[in-house]
C-alpha positions as CSV (number, residue, x, y, z in Angstrom):
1,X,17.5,226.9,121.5
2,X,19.1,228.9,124.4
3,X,22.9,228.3,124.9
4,X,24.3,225.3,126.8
5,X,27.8,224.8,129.0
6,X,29.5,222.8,127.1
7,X,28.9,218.8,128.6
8,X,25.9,219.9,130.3
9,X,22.4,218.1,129.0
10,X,20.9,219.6,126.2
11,X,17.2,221.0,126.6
12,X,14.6,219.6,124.5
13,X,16.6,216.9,123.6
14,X,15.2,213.4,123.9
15,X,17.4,210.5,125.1
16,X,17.4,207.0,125.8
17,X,17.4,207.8,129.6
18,X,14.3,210.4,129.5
19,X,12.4,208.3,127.6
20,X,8.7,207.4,128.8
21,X,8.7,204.4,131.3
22,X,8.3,200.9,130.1
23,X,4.3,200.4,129.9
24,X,3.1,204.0,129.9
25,X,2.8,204.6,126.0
26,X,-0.9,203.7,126.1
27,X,-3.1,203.5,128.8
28,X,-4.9,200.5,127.9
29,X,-3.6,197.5,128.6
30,X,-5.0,195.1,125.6
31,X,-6.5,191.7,127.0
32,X,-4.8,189.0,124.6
33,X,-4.8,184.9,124.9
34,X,-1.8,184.8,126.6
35,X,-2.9,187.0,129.4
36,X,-5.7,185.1,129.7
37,X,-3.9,181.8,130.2
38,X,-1.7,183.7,132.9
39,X,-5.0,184.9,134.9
40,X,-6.4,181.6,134.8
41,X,-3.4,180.6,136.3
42,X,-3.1,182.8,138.9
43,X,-6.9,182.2,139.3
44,X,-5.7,178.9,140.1
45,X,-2.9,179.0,141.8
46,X,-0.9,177.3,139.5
47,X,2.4,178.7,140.3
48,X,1.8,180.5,143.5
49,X,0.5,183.5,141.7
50,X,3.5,183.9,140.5
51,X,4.4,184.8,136.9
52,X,8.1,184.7,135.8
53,X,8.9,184.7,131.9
54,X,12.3,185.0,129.8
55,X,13.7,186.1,127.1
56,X,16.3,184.0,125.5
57,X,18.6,184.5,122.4
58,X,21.5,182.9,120.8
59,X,24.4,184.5,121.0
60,X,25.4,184.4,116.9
61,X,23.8,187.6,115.9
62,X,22.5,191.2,116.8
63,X,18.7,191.8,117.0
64,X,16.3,192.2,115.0
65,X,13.1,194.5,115.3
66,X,11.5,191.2,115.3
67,X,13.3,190.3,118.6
68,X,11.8,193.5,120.1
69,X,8.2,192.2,119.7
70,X,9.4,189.0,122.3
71,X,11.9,191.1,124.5
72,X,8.4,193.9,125.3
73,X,5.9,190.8,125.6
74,X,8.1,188.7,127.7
75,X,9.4,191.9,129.8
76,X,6.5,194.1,129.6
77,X,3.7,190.8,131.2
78,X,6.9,190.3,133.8
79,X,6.0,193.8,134.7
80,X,2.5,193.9,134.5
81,X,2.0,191.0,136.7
82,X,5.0,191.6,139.6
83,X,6.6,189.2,138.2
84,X,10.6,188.7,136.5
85,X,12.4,188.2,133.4
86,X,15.1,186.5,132.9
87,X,17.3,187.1,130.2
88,X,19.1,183.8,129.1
89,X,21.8,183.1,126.8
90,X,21.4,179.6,125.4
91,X,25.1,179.3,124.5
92,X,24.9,175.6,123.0
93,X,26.4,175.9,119.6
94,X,30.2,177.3,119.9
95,X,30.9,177.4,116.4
96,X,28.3,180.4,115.6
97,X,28.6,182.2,119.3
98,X,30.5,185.1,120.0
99,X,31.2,187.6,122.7
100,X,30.5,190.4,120.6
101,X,26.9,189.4,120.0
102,X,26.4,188.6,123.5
103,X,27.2,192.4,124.8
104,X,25.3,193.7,121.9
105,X,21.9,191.7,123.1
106,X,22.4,192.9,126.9
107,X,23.0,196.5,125.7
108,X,19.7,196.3,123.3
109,X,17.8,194.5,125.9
110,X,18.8,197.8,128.4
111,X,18.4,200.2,125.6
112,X,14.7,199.1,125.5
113,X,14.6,200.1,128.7
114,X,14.2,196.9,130.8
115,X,16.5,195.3,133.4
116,X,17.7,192.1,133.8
117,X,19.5,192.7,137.1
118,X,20.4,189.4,139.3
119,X,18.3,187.6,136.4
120,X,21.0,186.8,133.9
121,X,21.4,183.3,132.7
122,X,23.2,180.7,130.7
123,X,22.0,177.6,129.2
124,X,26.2,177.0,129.7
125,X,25.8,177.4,133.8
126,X,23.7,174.0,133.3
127,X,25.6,171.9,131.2
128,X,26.6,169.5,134.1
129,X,23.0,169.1,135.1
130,X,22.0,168.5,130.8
131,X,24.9,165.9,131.2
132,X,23.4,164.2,133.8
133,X,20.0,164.3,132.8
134,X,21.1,162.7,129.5
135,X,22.7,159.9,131.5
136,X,19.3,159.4,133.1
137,X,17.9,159.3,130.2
138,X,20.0,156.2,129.1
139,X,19.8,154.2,132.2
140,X,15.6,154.6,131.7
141,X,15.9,153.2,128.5
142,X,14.6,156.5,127.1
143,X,17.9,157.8,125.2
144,X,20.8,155.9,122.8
145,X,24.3,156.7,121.0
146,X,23.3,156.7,117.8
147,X,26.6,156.1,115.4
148,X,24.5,156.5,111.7
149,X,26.0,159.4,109.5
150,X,23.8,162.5,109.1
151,X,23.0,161.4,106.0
152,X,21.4,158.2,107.2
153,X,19.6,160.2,109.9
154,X,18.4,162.3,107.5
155,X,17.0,159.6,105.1
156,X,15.9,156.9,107.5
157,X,14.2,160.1,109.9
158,X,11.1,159.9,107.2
159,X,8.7,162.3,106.0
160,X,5.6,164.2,106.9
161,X,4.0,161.3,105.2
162,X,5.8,158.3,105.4
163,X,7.3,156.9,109.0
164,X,10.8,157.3,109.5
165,X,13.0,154.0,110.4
166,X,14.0,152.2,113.5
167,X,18.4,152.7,113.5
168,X,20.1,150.4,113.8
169,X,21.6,151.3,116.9
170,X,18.5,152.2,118.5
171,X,18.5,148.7,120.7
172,X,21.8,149.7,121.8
173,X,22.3,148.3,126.0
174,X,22.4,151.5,128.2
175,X,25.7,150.0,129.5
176,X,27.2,150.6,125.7
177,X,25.3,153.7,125.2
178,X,26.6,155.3,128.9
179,X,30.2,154.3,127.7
180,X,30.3,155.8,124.3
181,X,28.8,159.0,125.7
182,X,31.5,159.1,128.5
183,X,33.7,158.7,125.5
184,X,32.1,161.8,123.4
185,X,32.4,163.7,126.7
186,X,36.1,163.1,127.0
187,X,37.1,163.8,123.3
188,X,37.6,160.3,122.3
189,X,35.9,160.6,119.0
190,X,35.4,163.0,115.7
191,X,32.8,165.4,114.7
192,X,29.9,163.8,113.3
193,X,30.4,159.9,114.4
194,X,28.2,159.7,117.1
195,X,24.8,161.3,118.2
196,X,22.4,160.8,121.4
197,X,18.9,160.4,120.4
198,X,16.1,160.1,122.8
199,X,14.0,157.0,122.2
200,X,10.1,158.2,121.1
201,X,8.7,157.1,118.2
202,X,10.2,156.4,115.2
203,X,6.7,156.4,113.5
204,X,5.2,159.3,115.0
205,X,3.0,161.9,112.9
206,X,5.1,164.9,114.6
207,X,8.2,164.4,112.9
208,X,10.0,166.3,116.2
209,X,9.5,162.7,118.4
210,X,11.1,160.7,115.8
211,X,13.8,160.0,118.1
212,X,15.1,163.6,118.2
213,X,19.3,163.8,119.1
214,X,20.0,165.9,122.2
215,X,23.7,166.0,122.1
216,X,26.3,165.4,119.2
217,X,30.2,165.7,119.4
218,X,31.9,169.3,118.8
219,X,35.7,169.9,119.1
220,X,35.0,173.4,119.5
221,X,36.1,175.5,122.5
222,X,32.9,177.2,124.2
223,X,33.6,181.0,125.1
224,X,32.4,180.4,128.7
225,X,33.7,177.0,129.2
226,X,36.6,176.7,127.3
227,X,38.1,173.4,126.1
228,X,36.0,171.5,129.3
229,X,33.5,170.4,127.2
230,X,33.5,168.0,123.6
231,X,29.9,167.4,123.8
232,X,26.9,170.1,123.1
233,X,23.3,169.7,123.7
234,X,21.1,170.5,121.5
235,X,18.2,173.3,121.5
236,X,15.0,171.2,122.0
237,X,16.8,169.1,124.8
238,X,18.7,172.2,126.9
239,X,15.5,175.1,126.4
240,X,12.7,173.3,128.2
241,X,15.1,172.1,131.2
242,X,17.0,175.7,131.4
243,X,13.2,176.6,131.7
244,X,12.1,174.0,134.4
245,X,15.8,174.8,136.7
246,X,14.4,179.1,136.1
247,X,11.1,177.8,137.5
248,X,9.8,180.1,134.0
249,X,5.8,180.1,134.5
250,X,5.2,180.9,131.0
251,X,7.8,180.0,127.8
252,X,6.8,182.3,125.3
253,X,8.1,181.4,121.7
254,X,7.3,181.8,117.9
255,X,4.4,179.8,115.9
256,X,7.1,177.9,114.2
257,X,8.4,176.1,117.9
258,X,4.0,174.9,118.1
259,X,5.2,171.5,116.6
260,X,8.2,171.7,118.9
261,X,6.1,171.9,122.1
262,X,5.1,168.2,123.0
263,X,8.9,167.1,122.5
264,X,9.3,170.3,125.3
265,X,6.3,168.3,127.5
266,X,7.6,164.6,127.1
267,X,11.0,165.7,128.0
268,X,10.0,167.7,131.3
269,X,6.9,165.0,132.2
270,X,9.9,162.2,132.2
271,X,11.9,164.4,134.1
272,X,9.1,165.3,136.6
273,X,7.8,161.6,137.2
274,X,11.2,160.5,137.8
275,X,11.8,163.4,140.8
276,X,14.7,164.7,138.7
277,X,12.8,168.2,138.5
278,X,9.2,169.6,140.5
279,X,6.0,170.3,139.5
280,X,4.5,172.5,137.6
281,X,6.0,172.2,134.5
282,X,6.7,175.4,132.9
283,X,3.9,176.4,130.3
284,X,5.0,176.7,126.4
285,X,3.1,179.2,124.7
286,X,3.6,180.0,121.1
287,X,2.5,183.5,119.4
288,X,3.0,184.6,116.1
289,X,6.6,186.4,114.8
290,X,6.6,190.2,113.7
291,X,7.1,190.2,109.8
292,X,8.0,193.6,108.3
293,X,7.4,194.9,105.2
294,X,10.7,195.8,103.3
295,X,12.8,194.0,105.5
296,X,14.1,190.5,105.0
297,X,14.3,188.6,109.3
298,X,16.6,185.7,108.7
299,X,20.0,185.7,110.6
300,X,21.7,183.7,107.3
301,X,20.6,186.7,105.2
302,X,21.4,189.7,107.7
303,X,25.0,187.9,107.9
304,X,25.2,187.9,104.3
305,X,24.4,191.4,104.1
306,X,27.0,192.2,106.3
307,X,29.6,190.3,105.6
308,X,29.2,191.2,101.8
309,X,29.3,195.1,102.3
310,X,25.5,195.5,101.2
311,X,25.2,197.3,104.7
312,X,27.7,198.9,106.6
313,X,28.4,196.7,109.4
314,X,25.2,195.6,111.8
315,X,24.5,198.8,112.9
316,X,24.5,200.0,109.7
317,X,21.1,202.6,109.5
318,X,19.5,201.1,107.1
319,X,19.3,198.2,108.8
320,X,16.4,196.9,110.9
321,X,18.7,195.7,112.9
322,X,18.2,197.7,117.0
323,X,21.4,198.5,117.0
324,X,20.5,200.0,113.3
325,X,17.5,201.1,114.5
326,X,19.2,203.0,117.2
327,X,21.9,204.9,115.7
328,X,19.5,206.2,112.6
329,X,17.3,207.8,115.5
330,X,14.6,205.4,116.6
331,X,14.0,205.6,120.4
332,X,13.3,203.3,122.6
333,X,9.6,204.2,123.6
334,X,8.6,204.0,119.6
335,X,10.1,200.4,119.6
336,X,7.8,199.7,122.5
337,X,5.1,201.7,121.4
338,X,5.1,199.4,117.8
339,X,5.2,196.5,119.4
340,X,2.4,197.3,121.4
341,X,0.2,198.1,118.7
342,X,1.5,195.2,116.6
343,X,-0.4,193.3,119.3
344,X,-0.2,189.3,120.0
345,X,-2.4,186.8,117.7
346,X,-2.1,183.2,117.0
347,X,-2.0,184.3,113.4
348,X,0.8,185.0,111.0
349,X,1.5,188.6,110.9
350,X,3.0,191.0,108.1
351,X,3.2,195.0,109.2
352,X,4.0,197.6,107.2
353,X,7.3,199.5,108.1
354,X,5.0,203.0,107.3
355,X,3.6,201.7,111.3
356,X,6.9,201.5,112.8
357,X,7.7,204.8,111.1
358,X,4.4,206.2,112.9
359,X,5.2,205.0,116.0
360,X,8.8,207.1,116.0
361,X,6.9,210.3,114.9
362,X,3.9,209.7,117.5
363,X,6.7,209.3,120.4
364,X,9.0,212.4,118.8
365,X,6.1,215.2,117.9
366,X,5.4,216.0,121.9
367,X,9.1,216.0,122.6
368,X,11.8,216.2,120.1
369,X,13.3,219.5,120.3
370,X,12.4,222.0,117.2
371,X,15.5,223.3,115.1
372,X,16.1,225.0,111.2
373,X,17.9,223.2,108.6
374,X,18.0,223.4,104.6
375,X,19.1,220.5,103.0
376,X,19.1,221.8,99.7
377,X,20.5,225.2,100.2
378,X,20.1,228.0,97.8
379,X,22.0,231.3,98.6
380,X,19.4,234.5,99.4
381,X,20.8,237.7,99.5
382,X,19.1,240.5,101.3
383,X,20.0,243.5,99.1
384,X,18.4,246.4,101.3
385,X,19.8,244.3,104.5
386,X,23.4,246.1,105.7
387,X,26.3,243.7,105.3
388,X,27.7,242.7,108.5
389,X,24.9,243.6,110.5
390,X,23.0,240.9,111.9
391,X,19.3,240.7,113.7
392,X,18.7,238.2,117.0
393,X,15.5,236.0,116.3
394,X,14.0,233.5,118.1
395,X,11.2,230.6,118.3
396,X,10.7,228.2,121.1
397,X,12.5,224.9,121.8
398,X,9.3,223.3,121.6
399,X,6.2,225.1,120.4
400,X,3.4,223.8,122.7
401,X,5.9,224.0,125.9
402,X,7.1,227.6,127.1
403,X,8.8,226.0,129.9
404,X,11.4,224.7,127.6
405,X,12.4,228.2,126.3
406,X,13.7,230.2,123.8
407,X,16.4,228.9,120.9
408,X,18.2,232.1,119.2
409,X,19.1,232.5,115.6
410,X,20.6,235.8,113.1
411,X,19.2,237.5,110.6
412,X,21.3,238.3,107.6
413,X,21.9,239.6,104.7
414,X,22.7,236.3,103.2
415,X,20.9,233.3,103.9
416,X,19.8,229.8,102.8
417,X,16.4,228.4,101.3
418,X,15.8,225.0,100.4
419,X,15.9,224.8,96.8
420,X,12.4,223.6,96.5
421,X,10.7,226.3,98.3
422,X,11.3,228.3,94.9
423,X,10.0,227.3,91.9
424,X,10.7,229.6,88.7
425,X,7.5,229.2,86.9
426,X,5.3,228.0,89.7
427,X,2.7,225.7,89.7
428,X,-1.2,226.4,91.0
429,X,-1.1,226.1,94.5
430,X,2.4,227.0,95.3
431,X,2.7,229.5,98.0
432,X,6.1,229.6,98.5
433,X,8.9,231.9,97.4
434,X,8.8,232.7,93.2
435,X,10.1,235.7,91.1
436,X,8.4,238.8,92.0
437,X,6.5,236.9,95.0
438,X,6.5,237.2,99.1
439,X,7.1,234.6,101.6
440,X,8.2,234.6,105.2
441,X,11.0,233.6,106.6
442,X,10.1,231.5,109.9
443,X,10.6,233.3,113.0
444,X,11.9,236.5,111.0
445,X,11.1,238.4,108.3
446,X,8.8,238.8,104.7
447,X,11.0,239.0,101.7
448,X,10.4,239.3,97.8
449,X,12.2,237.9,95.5
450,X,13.7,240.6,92.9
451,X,15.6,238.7,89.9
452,X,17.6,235.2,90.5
453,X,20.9,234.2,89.1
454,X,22.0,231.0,87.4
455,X,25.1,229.3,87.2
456,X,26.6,227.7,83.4
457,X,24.6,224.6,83.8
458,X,21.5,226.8,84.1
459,X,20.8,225.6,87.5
460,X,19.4,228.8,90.0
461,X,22.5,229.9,92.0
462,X,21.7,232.9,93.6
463,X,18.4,234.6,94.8
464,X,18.8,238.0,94.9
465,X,15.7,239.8,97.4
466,X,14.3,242.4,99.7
467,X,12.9,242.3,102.8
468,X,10.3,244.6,104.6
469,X,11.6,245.4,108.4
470,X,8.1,246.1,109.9
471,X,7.4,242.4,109.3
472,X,9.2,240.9,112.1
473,X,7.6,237.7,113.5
474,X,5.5,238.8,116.2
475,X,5.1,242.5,116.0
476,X,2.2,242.1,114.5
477,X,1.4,243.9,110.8
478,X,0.7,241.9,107.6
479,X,1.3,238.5,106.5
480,X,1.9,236.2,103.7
481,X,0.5,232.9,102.6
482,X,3.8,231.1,102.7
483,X,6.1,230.3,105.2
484,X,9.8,228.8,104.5
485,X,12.2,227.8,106.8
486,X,16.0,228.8,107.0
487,X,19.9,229.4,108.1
488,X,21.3,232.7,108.3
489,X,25.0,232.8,107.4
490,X,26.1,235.0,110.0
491,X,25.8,232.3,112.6
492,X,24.5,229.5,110.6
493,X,26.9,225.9,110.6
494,X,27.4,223.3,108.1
495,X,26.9,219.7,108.9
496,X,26.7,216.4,106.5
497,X,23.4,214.8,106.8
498,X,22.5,211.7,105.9
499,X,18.7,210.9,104.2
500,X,17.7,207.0,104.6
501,X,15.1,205.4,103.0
502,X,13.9,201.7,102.9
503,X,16.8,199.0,102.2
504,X,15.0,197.3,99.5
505,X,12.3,198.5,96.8
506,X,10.1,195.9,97.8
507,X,8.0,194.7,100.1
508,X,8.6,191.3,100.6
509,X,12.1,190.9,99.1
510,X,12.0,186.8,99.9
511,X,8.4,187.0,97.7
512,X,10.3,187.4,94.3
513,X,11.9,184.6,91.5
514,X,15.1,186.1,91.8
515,X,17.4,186.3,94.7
516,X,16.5,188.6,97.7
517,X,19.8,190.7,96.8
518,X,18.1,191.7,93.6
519,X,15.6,194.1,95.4
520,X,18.1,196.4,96.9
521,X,17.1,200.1,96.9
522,X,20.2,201.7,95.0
523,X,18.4,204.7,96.5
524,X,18.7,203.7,99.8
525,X,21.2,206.8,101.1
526,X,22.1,209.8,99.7
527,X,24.3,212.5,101.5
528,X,24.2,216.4,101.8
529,X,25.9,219.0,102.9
530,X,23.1,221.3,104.8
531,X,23.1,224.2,106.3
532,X,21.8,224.3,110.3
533,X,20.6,226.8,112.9
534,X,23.1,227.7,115.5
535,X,21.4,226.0,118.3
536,X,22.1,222.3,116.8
537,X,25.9,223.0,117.5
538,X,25.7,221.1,120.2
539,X,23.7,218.1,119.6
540,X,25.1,214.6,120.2
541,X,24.1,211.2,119.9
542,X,20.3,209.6,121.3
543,X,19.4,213.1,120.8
544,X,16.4,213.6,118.8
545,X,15.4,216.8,116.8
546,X,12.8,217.7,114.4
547,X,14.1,219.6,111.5
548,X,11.3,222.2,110.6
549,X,9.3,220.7,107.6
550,X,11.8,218.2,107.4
551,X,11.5,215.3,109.6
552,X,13.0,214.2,112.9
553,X,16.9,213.7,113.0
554,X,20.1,212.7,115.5
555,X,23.3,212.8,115.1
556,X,25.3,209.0,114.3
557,X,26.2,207.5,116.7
558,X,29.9,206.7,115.3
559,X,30.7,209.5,112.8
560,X,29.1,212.2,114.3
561,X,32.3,214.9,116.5
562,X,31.8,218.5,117.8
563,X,32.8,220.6,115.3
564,X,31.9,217.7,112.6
565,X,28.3,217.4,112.9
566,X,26.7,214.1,110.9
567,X,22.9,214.0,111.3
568,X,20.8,210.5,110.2
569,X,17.5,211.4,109.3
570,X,15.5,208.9,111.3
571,X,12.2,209.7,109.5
572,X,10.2,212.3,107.3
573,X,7.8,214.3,108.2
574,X,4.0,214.7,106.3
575,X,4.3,216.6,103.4
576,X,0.8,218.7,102.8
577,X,1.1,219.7,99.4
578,X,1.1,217.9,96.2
579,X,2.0,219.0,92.7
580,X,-1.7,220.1,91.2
């Protein structure tokens, strides 16, 4: 790579900002169910031909890759259609929420590269509506305080075969009802004594109508409404009405809210007939979640990992957490290239992480920027090669785009190998470097290895050789069957670099007898010190590079300085030979 000013933009490098616009990975747009409801609609003029979706997590974690399948549908058919997203926080539960998680999800949600300008929300901006609605509820007869413990709830709620019971508060006057909820509101009594249910059907087959609770009592201060509040609503009760005040066409959520969805349509029909909220109601639509292989998705057990020090923090880069995701080197276009090809079903998914790990390398090969590195160094000297004179080589930035230029590189009479591009008694089939042998030295030279030199341990510590000068690369003359890369000392830095591989050994960790914790890939990171081509001095962060015969690095996001290089390998690339 040609030299930079310092500060300037890198060439070759990829970013997050040159990325490949949202939608223009594949040029076929895949018909699915959903878009099939949604040009019915618009066939129909259901909503005015209008199509606005929305994306909505709970603040009380960082996302997941799994969250990226629902942020590119639910962005991505906004898109398609002219339509909007709205990205909406449903801040209910204090006790779990944080500010921290909050800024993470908007910077993820941009990362992806999709905006959610003048279309942020917060269930919390309609908790004076909820509280009214609930009152309304009461005076219809359609909602009471409930004063049972949990534990009654729980046992007297019934089973998927058996009816649940009437409570005993269920026949409660509204009058009482309105004045023990004014009560809740105003701090009046503890956690836990008092719930408001909605009045269903106590013997219904869907266990969700059995008289669901909507609000229940939390002395908790709320990070965007302070100490106002001592009551909470609860998710079923606050989503589909933060839906209906968005005017949200189509809610798209996970197979496991399908049971969930006519509690969503009784609340929003009552709401409707009364003239509390217009017509249409907004459409619930459920698809099924992304499950990857190796990777465990629930929020408990990501928190546990991090809190225990399994991981290194939540953006740790063996995590499949985006942020994770990120800062080992995935880009956003791969993350939205996957999740294209994952594709939307009504049926359970499980994809292997070997498709994720395509989708990087498919979105890197036509533009990561080409650089040398030996992970594994073995010291070459040159003998017939003067010491302290140097050669300038060179090979493009990018071998199938001249316009990118020229990246520069000395020759020298000491250099690095990888230690695995010699082998002492070689094996059939290997046509790299071995005693008495020729191989060239990318972009350079053909040398011959003369006689090596171990250390004590009788591990190979030098490799003494010769090189032919009329071999440079092209000026034409003879060649060899092998080709190896390397880093000349002369101008060659040193950087630590950091080799990932899969988190756990397995590929369903939650499939085993034993805990989840058990499967943990001990293997999981191992560092080096390596030895890189001049021209990756200046990398930095969301900067993407393929290593020759190496894979496709960038340097961390946090431990990564100028003059203190640390490079994550984000994936490997194909290895075409085997061991005969």
């Amino acid at each position: 790579m040609s030299s930079v000013t310092k500060g300037a933009p890198i060439k070759g490098a990829v970013s997050a900002s040159s990325a490949t616009p949202v939608g223009k990975e594949e040029s076929r747009v895949v018909s699915n169910f959903i878009r099939q409801i949604i040009d019915a609609d618009n066939a129909s003029g259901k909503h005015g031909g209008k199509v606005i979706t929305r994306f909505p997590p709970e603040p009380n974690g960082y996302l997941h890759i799994g969250h990226a399948k629902s942020i590119c549908l639910n962005f991505g058919l906004a898109n398609d259609y002219a339509g909007v997203c709205h990205l909406r926080f449903d801040d209910t539960n204090p006790v779990k929420e944080d500010i921290e998680y909050e800024e993470s999800i908007k910077e993820m949600v941009e990362w992806l590269g999709f905006s959610f300008k003048d279309h942020l929300f917060y269930a919390s901006d309609y908790f004076d509506t909820l509280y009214a609605f609930a009152q309304h509820f009461i005076e219809r007869g359609l909602a009471y305080v409930d004063s049972q413990s949990a534990e009654e709830m729980r046992v007297n709620r019934g089973t998927l075969t058996e009816p649940g019971i009437d409570s005993p508060f269920r026949n409660r006057s509204a009058e009482e009802s309105l004045r023990l909820f004014d009560e809740m509101k105003r701090g009046l009594h503890a956690d836990g004594t008092h719930v408001l249910r909605l009045k269903i059907d106590m013997a219904s087959p869907n266990i969700n109508l059995r008289d669901p609770a909507i609000y229940r009592i939390r002395h908790t201060e709320h990070h965007r409404t302070g100490d106002k509040w001592c009551v909470y609503p609860m998710y079923d009760y606050t989503h589909c009405i933060s839906d209906a005040i968005e005017r949200i066409t189509h809610s798209l959520c996970t197979l496991e809210f399908e049971a969930h969805r006519p509690l969503y349509d009784w609340v929003l029909e009552r709401l409707v007939e009364s003239g509390k909220l217009p017509a249409p109601n907004p459409q619930q639509i459920e698809f099924a979640r992304l499950n990857l292989s190796y990777t465990v998705m629930s929020k408990r057990k990501l928190l546990e990992l991090v809190e225990k020090g399994y991981v290194d923090g939540w953006d740790d880069p063996r995590f499949w957490t985006l942020a994770g995701l990120r800062r080992r080197g995935f880009t956003p276009a791969s993350i939205r290239l996957f999740a294209e090809r994952a594709g939307v079903s009504k049926a359970h998914q499980w994809i292997d992480m070997g498709d994720l790990e395509r989708a990087l390398r498919d979105d890197l090969d036509a533009v990561a920027a080409r650089g040398m590195a030996v992970l594994d160094p073995i010291r070459v000297v040159i003998e017939n090669y003067p010491e302290g004179q140097f050669e300038e080589c060179s090979a493009p930035v990018h071998p199938h785009d001249e316009s990118r230029g020229k990246r520069s590189f000395k020759f020298c009479r000491e250099v690095f190998i990888e230690r695995d591009d010699f082998m002492e008694n070689p094996v059939k089939g290997f046509f790299r470097l071995v005693p008495g042998g020729e191989v060239r030295l990318r972009h350079a030279f053909i040398i011959k290895c003369e006689r090596i030199e171990k250390d004590a341990a009788g591990n190979i510590a030098t490799i003494y050789a010769t090189y032919d000068p009329a071999t440079k690369s092209g000026t034409g003359g003879r060649n060899v069957k092998g080709a190896i890369h390397w880093v000349g000392k002369a101008d060659g830095i040193q950087a630590e670099v950091r080799l990932y591989d899969r988190l756990f050994n397995v590929e369903n960790p939650d499939a085993g007898e034993g805990d989840y914790k058990d499967y943990l890939n001990p293997h999981s990171l191992k560092l080096v010190r390596a030895w890189l081509e001049p021209s990756l001095a200046s990398a930095r962060p969301d900067q993407s590079y393929q290593f020759e015969r190496n894979g496709y690095f960038t340097p961390d996001r946090k431990l990564s300085q100028p003059g203190a290089l640390v490079f994550n390998r984000a994936v490997t690339l194909k290895d075409g030979w085997k061991p005969v």
